[in-house]
N, C-alpha and C positions, 0 to 999 in steps of 0.2 A: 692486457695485451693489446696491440694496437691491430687497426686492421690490415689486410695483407691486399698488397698493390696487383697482385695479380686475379684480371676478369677471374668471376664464375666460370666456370661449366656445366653448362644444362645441356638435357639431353634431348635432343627432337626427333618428336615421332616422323616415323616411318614414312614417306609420301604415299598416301592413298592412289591403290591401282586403276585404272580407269575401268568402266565396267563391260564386260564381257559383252559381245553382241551373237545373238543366235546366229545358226549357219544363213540361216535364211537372208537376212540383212547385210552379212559381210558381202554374201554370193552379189545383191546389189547395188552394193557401195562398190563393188570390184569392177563391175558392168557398168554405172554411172562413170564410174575413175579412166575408161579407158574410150567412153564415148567421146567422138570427136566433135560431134557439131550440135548443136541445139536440137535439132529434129530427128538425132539416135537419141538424146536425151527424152527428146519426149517420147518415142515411141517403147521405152523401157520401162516410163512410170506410168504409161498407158494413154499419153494422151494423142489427139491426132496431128501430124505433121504441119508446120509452118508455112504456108504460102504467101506469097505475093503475086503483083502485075514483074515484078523484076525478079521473081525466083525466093528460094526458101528465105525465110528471115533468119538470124544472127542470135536474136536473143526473145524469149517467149512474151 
């Protein structure tokens, strides 16, 4: 018999879920996600505030 013109079909696994994150880490990705300027940012991951001679800085 000759072979047959029509592709294979294989089957592909399932796409792997991304991994779960404790409450703890969402609750801070939620808080990071929603801080507006550099200096909420840092005062969430604990660090202290941005200054300058012309006012807070933009980026750490």
């Amino acid at each position: 018999m000759s072979n047959s013109p029509l592709p294979r079909v294989t089957e592909r696994p399932a796409a792997p879920k991304p991994p779960r994150l404790d409450t703890a880490t969402e609750q801070l990705v939620e808080r990071l996600r929603s801080a507006r300027t550099a200096n909420e940012m840092a005062e969430i991951v604990g660090l202290k505030p941005i200054k300058g001679r012309s006012g807070p800085k933009i980026a750490y």
